[in-house]
C-alpha positions as CSV (number, residue, x, y, z in Angstrom):
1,X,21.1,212.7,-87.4
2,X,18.7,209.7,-88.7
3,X,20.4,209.6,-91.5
4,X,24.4,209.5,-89.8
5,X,22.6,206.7,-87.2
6,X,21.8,204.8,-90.2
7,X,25.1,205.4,-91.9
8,X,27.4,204.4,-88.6
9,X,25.6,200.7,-89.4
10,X,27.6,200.5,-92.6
11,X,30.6,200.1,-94.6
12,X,30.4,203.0,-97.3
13,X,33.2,204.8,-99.2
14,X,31.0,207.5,-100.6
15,X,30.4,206.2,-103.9
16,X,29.1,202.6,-103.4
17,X,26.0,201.4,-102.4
18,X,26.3,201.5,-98.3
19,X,26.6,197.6,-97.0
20,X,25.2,197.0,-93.7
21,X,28.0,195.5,-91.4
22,X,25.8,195.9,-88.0
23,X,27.9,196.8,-84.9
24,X,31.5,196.4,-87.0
25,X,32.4,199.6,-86.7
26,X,31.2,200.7,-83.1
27,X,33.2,197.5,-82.1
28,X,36.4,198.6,-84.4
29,X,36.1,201.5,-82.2
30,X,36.9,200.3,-78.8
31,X,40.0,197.9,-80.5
32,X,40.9,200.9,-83.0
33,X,44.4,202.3,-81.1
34,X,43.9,205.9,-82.1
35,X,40.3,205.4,-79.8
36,X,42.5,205.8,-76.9
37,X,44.7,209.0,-78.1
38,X,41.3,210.8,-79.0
39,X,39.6,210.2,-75.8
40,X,42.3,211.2,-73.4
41,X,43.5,213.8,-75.2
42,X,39.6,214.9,-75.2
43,X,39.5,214.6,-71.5
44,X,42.3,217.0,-71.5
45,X,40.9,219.7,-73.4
46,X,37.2,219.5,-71.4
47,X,39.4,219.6,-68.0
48,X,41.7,222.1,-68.9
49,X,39.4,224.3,-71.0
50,X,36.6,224.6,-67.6
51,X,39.3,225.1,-65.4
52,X,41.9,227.2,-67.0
53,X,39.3,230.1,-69.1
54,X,36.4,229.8,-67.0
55,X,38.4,230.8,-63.8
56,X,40.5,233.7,-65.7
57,X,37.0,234.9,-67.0
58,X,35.6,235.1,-63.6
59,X,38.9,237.0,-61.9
60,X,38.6,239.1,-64.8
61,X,35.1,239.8,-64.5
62,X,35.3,241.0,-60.8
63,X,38.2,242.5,-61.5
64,X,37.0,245.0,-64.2
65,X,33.3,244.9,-63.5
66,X,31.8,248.3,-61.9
67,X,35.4,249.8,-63.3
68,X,35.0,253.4,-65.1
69,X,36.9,251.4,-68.5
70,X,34.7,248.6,-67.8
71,X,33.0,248.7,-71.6
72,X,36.3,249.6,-73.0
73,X,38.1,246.7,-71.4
74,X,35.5,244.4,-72.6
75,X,35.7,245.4,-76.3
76,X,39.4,244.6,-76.3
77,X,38.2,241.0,-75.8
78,X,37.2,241.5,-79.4
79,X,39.0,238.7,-80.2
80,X,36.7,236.3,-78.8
81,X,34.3,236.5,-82.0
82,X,37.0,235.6,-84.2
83,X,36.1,232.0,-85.6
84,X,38.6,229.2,-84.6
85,X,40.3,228.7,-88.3
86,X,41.6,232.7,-87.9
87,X,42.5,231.9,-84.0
88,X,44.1,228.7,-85.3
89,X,46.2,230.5,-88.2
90,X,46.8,233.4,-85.8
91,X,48.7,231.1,-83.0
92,X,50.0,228.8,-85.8
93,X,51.9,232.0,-86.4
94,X,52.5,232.5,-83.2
95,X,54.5,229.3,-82.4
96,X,55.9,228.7,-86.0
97,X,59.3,227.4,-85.2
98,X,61.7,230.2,-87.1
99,X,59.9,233.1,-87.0
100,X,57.3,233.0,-84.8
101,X,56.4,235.5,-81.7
102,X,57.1,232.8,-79.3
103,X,60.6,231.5,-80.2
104,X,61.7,235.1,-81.3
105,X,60.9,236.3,-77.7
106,X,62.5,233.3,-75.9
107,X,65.6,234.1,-78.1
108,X,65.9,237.9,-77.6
109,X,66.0,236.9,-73.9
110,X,69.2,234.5,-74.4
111,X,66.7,231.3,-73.9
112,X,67.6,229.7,-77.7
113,X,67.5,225.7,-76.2
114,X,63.8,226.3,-75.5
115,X,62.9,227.9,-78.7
116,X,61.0,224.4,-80.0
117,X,58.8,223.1,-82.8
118,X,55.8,223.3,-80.1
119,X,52.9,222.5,-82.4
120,X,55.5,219.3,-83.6
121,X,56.2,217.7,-79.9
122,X,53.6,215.2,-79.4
123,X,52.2,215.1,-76.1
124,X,53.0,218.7,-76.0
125,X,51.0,220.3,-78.8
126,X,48.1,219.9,-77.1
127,X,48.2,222.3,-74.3
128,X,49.7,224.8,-76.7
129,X,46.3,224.4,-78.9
130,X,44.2,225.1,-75.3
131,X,46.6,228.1,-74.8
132,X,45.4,229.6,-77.9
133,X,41.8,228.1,-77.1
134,X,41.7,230.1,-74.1
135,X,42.4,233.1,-75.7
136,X,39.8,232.8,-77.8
137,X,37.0,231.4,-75.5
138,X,37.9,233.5,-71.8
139,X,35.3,236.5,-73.4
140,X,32.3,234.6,-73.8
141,X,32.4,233.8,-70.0
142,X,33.6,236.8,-68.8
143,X,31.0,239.1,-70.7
144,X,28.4,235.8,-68.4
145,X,30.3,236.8,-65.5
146,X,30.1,240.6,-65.6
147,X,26.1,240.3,-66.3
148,X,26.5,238.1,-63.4
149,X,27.8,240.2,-61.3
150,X,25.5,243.5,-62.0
151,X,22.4,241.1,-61.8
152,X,23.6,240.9,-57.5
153,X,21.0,243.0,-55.5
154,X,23.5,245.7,-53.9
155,X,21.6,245.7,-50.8
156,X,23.0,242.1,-50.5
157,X,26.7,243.2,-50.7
158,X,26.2,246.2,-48.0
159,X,24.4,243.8,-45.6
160,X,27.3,241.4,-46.0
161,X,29.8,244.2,-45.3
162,X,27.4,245.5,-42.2
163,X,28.1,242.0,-40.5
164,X,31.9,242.1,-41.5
165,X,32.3,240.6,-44.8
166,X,34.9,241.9,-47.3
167,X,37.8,240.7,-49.2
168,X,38.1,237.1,-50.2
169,X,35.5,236.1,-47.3
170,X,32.7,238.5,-49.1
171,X,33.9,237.0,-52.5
172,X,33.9,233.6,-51.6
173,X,30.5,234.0,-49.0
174,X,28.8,236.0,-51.1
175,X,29.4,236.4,-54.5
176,X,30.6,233.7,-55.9
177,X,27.1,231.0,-54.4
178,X,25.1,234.1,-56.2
179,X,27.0,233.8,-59.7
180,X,26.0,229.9,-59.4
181,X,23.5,230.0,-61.9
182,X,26.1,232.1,-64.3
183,X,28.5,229.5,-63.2
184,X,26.6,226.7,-64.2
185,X,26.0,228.1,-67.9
186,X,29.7,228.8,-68.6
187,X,30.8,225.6,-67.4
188,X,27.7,223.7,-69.5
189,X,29.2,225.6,-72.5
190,X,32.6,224.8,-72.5
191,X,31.9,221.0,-72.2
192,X,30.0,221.5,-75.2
193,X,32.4,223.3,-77.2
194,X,35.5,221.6,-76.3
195,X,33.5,218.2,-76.5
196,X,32.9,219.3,-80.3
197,X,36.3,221.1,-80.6
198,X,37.8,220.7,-84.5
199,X,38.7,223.8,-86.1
200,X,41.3,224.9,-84.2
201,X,43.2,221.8,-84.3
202,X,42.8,221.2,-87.4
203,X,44.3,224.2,-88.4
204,X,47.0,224.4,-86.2
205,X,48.3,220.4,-86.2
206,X,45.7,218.7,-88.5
207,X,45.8,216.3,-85.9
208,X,49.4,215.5,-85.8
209,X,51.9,215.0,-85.8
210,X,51.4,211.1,-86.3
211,X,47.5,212.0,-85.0
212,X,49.3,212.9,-81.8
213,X,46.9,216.0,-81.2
214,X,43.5,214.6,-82.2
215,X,40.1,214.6,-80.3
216,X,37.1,212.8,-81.3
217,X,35.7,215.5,-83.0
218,X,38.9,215.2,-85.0
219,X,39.1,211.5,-85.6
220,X,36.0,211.5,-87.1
221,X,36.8,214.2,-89.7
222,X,40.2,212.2,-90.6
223,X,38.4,208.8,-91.0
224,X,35.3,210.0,-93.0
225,X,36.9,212.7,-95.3
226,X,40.8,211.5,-95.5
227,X,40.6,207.9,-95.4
228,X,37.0,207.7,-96.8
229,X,35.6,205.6,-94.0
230,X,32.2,206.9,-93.9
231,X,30.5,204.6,-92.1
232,X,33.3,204.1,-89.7
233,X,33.0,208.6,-89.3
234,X,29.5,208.4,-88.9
235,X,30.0,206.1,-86.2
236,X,32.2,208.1,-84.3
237,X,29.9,210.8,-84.3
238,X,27.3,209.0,-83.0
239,X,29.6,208.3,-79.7
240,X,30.6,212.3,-79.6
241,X,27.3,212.9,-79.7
242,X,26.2,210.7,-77.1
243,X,28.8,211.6,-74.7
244,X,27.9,215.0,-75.8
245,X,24.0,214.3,-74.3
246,X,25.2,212.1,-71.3
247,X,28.1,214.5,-69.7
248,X,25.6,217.4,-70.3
249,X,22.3,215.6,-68.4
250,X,24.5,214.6,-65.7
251,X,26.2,217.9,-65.1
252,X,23.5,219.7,-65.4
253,X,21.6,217.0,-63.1
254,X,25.0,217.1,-60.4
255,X,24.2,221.5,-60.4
256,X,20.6,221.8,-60.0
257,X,20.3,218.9,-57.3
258,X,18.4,220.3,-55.0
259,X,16.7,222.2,-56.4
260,X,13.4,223.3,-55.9
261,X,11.2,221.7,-58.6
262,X,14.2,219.7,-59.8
């Protein structure tokens, strides 16, 4: 980390001695156009990723938890320790323009005009990437969920009921201000995965097309390794990084306010 601090101050290709250009390249940074594309599209994926696997994990989780095929269900989710290259070559299968799952369903159903190039359609390819994401991620919070919801004192949930709870109101009332700690954890780890997010984009788009699908995590791969702008890379991880620290103190600040001892 010293060392990529250090590195971020200079203009190095990887085989020269490293120059020292002081705050050049945090400054390109905030001029650099591809800045912009990175850090919304990054936005995107920490929104989308919360809102969209978090919330199917928890449904899921009260759905199935206390369920006689409750362990069986769960190992289905198998998936979820695949790493993201194989769930990126997986779903880069899936939406491959000619023969992939996707198209070939929408044209067995007479819907050929939407059979598209999704991973190609900038603007597009990225929530096709979080699709796949979420596919992959939705078991680690589910499995948080379900330990969750068995750590809930039953005597709780039958005194709630007593006074006329049930439903949505019990859920809502009840269960879900009692999962808050499990909530808080889930949401904490997402940000910091899709914050950090490379793999499966790289594997699916690479970044494209025309860098159309890149995050920060992203951008600094493709300026350090593919254009051999080291110091330049190492200066855009030292941003991810500190967003990475900042969004995580204040989150986790904005949960436990309150708090006793906090």
């Amino acid at each position: 980390m010293i060392d990529n601090l250090y590195l971020s101050f200079t203009n190095w290709d990887g085989k020269s001695q490293p120059k020292f250009v002081g705050l050049e390249n945090y400054l390109y940074f905030l001029k650099d156009p591809m800045t912009y594309t990175s850090i919304s599209n990054t936005l995107i994926w920490v929104a989308l990723a919360i809102v969209i696997p978090v919330t199917i994990a928890l449904i899921v989780a009260v759905m199935v938890e206390g369920r006689k095929l409750e362990t069986l269900y769960t190992m289905m989710f198998g998936f979820g320790a695949l790493s993201g290259v194989v769930v990126g070559l997986i779903w880069k299968l899936v939406y491959e323009p000619s023969f992939g799952m996707l198209n070939t369903i929408l044209r067995s159903i007479g819907l050929s005009s939407l059979a598209l190039p999704w991973l190609g359609l900038p603007g597009v390819n990225t929530y096709f990437i979080i699709i796949a994401y979420t596919w992959s991620w939705m078991p680690f919070p589910m499995i948080i969920f379900i330990t969750g919801l068995k750590s809930i004192p039953v005597d709780i949930i039958n005194a709630a009921k007593v006074d006329g709870a049930e439903g949505w109101t019990l859920f809502k009332n009840v269960t879900l201000p009692l999962l808050k700690p499990f909530t808080i954890v889930n949401v904490a780890l997402t940000i910091l995965n899709t914050l950090k997010v490379f793999d499966i984009i790289y594997v699916t788009t690479g970044g494209g097309p025309f860098r159309s699908s890149e995050t920060l995590a992203v951008t600094m791969f493709f300026d350090a390794f593919s254009l051999r702008q080291y110091g330049y890379g190492a200066a855009v991880g030292t941003i991810l990084f500190a967003i990475v620290v900042l969004v995580t103190i204040a989150y986790l600040h904005y949960s436990f306010k309150g708090e006793v001892g906090y």
